[in-house]
N, C-alpha and C positions, 0 to 999 in steps of 0.2 A: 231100407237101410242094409247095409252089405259090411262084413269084416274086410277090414286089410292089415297085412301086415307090413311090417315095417323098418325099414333101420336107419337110426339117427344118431348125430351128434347132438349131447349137453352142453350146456353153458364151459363146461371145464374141456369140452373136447375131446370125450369119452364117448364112444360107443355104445347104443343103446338099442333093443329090439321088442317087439313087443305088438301087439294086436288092436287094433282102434276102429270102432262102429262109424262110417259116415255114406253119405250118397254115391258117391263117386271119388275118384283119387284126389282129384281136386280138392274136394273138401276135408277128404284126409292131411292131404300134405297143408292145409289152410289150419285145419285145428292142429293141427305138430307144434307149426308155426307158432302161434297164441299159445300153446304151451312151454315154450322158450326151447323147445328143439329142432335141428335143424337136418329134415329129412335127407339122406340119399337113395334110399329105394324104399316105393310101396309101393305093394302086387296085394293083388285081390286074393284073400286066405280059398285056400283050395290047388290053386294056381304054382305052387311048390317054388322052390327057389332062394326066398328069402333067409329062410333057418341054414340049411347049410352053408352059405353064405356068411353069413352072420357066425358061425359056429368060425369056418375058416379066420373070418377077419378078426375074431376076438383073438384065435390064438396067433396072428401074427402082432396085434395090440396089445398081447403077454410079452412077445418074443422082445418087442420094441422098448415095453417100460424094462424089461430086466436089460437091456442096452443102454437106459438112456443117460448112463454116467461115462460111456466109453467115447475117450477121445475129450471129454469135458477138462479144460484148463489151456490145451495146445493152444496155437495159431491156426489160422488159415488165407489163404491166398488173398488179395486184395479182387481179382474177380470174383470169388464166390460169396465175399461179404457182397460186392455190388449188387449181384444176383437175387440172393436173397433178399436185400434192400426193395429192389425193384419189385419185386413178388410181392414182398408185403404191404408195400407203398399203394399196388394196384387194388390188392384183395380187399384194402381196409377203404379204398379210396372207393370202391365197387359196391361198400355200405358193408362189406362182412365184418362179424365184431374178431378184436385186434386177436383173443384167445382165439376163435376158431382160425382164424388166419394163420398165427403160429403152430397149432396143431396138425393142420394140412401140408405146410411147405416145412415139419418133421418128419411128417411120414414119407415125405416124396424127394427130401434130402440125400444125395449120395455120397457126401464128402460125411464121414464118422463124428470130425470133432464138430463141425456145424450142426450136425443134425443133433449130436446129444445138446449143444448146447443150445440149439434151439428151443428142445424137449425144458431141459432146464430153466428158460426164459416161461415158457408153459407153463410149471408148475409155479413161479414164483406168483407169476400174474392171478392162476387160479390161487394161491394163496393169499391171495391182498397187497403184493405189491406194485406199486405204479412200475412201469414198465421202463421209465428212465431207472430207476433204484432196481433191478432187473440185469438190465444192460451192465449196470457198472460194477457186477458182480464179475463180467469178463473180459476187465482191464486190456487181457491180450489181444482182443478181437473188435472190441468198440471202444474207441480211444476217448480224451475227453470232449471233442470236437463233436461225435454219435451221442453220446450219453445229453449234452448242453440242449441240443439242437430239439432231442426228445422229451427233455424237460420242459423247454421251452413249450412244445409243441402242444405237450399234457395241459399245462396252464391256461394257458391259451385258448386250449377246447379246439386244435385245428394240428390233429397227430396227422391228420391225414395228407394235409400241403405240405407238412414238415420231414415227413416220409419223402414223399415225391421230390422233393428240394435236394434231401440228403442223396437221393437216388442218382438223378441228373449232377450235382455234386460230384461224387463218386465216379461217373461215368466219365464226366469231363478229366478229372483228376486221373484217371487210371490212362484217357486219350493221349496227353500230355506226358506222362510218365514215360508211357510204350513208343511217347516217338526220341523224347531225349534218350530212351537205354537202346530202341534201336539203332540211334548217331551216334552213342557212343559205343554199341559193339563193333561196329564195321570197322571200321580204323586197326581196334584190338583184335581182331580174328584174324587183320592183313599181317598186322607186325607180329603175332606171334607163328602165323605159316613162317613168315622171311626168315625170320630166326630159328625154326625148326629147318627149315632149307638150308640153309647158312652152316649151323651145324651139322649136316647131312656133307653138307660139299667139302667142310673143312678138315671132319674128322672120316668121312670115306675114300670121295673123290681124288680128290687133291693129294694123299699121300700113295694113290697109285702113281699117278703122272708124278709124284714128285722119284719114285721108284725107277719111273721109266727113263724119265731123264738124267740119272745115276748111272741108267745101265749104257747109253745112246751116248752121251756127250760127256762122259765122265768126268773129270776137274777141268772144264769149260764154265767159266764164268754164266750165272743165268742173268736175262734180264733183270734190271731192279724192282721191277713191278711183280715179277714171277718170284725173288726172294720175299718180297716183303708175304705175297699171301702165303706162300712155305712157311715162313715165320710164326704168322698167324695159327696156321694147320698146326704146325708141331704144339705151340700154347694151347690150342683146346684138347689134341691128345692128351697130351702132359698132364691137365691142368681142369678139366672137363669135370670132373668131381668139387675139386675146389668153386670152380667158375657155379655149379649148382648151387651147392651150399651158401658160396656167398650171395646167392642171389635170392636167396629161400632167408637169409640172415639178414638183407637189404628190406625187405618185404614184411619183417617180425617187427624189425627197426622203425619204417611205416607206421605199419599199426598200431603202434605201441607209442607213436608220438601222436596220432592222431587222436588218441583216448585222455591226451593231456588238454584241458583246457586251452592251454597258448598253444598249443600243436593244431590243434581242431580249428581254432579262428584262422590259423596262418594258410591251414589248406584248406579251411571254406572261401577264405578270401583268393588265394590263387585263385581258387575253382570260375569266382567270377570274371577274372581278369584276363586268364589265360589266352593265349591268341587262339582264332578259329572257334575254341571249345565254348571258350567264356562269355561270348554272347547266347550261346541257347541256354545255359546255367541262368545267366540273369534273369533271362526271361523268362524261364520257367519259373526263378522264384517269382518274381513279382508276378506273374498268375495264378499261383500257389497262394501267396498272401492277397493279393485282393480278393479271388474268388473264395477264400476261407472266411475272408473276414465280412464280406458282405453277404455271404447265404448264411451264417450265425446273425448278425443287426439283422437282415429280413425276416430271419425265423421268429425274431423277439428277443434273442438273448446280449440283453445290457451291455453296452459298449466296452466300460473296463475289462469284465470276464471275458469277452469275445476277442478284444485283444493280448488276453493273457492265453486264449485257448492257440488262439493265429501265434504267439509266442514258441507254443513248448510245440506246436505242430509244422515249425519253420522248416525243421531240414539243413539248414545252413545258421549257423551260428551267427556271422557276421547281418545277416536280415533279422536275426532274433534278437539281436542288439538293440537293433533299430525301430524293431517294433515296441521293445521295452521303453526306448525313451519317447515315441507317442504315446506308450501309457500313461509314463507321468506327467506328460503335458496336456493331456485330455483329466487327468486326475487333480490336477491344476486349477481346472476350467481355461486352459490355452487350445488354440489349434491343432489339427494333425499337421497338417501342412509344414510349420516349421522346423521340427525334429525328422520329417520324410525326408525336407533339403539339406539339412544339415548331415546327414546320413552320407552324400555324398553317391547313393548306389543308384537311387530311382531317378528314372530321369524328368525332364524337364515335361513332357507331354503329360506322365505320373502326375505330378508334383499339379500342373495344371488344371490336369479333370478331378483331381482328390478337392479344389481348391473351390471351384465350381461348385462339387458335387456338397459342400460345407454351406456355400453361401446361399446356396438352394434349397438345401433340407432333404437334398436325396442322395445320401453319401453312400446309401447302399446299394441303390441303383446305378450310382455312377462308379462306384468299385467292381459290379458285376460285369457292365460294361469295359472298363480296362482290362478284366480279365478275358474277356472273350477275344477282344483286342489284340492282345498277348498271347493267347492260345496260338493264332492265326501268326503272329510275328515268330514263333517258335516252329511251325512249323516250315515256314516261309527258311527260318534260318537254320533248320534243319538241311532241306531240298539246296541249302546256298553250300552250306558244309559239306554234303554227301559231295556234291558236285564238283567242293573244289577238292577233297582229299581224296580221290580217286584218281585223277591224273595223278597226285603229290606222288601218291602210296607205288604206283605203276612204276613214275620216273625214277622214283626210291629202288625199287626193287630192280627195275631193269640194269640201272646203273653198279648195283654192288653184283649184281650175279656177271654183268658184262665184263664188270674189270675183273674178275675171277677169270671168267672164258679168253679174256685177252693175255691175261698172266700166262695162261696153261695151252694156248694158242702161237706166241711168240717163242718158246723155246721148238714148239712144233717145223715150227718153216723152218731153224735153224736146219732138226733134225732130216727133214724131207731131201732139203737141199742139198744136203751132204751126200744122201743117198743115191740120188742122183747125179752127183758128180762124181762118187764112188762106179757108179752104173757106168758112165759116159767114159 
């Protein structure tokens, strides 16, 4: 028999060192084990290494608990929740228990408020709460959608598929996200260059030439296309303070009707209808709601609540509506189907695989299905949108900068001409 020593993780995910008699390492790290701890190094006592080691890591495992409230309460990014997701989905799904799973993806956390709350999730757990009652301690960061799905999963005895559910979840949901906000920044990066150019021409360019042609062809009548953008010039000189203001006043105006109930339904309903825009809207919701609503009924969580959670987790009001009146027609004991048509938003292929998906008994599979569907139709009508708003945006732009250049171009030949005949 031969010393070794040792350093391990507890049941709580606490750091531990200490000396153990056995044959070979192997049966050290075996008897750890059967003692409920969970070795990361053992070296043969003699062999040096371990204690300092062990000395260093406790005092960074000081450094960490006198941390582990900073940054506790914030937000954080929608990738780093996924992340984390994923991590713990695999550790726990790899057999490691859930506590030391959280313990390790704290210590290896770089974003401050994840990682304390992480730590925080740790202590609650090591303290006897289930880990959905855990979660829902951080409202800001795991909505009711994470919190349901984890309950669900507790109960069930199957944390581990409901992890990896949430995970792929997430994943999709953030894929979808990232292509609707990339479709919609293109467009708004072009039109606010145009208009940062526009003002550039109006309030610099333009009142040189307007100068020059003062000095050149003095009370000579200008073209009428060369008054009207002088016109223009002089009003944003003039008027350039104002023009911000009211458009900073415009934009207050916005926000401020948006936060009204009947203002919030009016522009979530634009939002789906609009031309060009309002097709990837739709369909992002309607992949948003099936695939929410059918990874919650696959995880286990009860149809009513699953659709109260697909409710407050809508995004668009006008869909939130809609899901509320299949609740009470499922609370009824009537169909989905009905209240989806009557909706007026999902359309007829929707309407048909929800219908299917009822008569069959697999309405969760076949909502997961529509969703993947729809992922694919969103981006399909992304690559149509990019494609068509980039000529628009071009022919837009080329056209208002060209009749500027023609404005400021037409007094020009007068002037040349002149000079020339002056020459001649």
């Amino acid at each position: 028999m031969a010393n070794f020593e040792y350093i391990a993780l507890d049941a709580k995910g606490e750091e531990t060192t200490g000396s153990i008699s056995a044959t070979n390492e192997a049966d050290a790290i075996a008897q750890l084990r059967k003692g409920g701890l969970y070795p990361t190094q053992v070296v043969a006592a003699g062999k040096g290494g371990v204690s300092g080691n062990a000395k260093r890591r406790a005092k960074k495992g000081q450094k960490a608990k006198g941390k582990k409230g900073a940054g506790v309460g914030g937000r954080v990014k929608g990738k780093i929740l996924m992340i984390f997701t994923r991590q713990l989905a695999t550790l726990v799904d790899s057999g490691l228990p859930l506590l030391r799973g959280l313990s390790v993806l704290g210590k290896q956390e770089k974003n401050k408020v994840m990682a304390g709350t992480i730590n925080h999730l740790a202590d609650a757990v090591a303290g006897g709460s289930t880990f959905s009652e855990s979660l829902g301690q951080h409202p800001r960061i795991f909505d009711k959608l994470y919190v349901n799905m984890v309950k669900a999963g507790e109960l069930g005895g199957v944390l581990e598929l409901v992890l990896i559910r949430l995970a792929e979840y997430q994943e999709k949901a953030q894929k979808l996200k990232n292509r609707i906000v990339s479709a919609m920044v293109y467009p708004i990066i072009v039109i606010v260059i145009a208009i940062a150019i526009l003002i550039f021409l109006m309030a610099v360019i333009v009142p040189r030439f307007e100068r020059i042609f003062a000095e050149m062809l003095g009370d000579k009548p200008l073209p009428q296309i060369t008054q009207v953008v002088i016109a223009i010039s002089r009003f944003v000189q003039d008027n350039l303070l104002i023009v911000v203001v009211g458009a900073g006043v415009l934009y207050a105006g916005w926000k401020l009707f948006a936060m009204t109930k009947g203002g919030r339904k009016i522009i979530d309903r634009w939002k789906l209808y609009i031309p060009v825009f309002g097709p990837v809207a739709l369909k992002g919701a309607i992949s948003r709601f099936t695939r929410t609503l059918g990874t919650l009924v696959t995880s286990g969580v009860p149809i009513l609540q699953a659709l109260n959670i697909t409710r407050d987790t809508a995004g668009n009001v006008v869909v939130a509506e809609a899901i509320d009146k299949v609740h009470e027609a499922v609370r009824e004991g009537e169909s989905v189907v009905a209240p989806l048509e009557a909706s007026k938003i999902f359309p007829p292929m929707v309407i048909s695989m929800v219908d299917v998906g009822e008569e069959t008994g697999q309405l969760p599979d076949m909502l997961l299905k529509i969703a993947d569907v729809y992922d694919d139709e969103v981006d399909n009508a992304v690559d149509a949108m990019t494609s068509m708003i980039e000529p628009i945006m071009i022919v837009f732009l080329a056209g208002i900068v060209g009749t500027i250049v023609i404005a400021l171009f037409m007094p020009m030949i007068t002037i040349i001409t002149e000079m020339n005949n002056a020459a001649g």
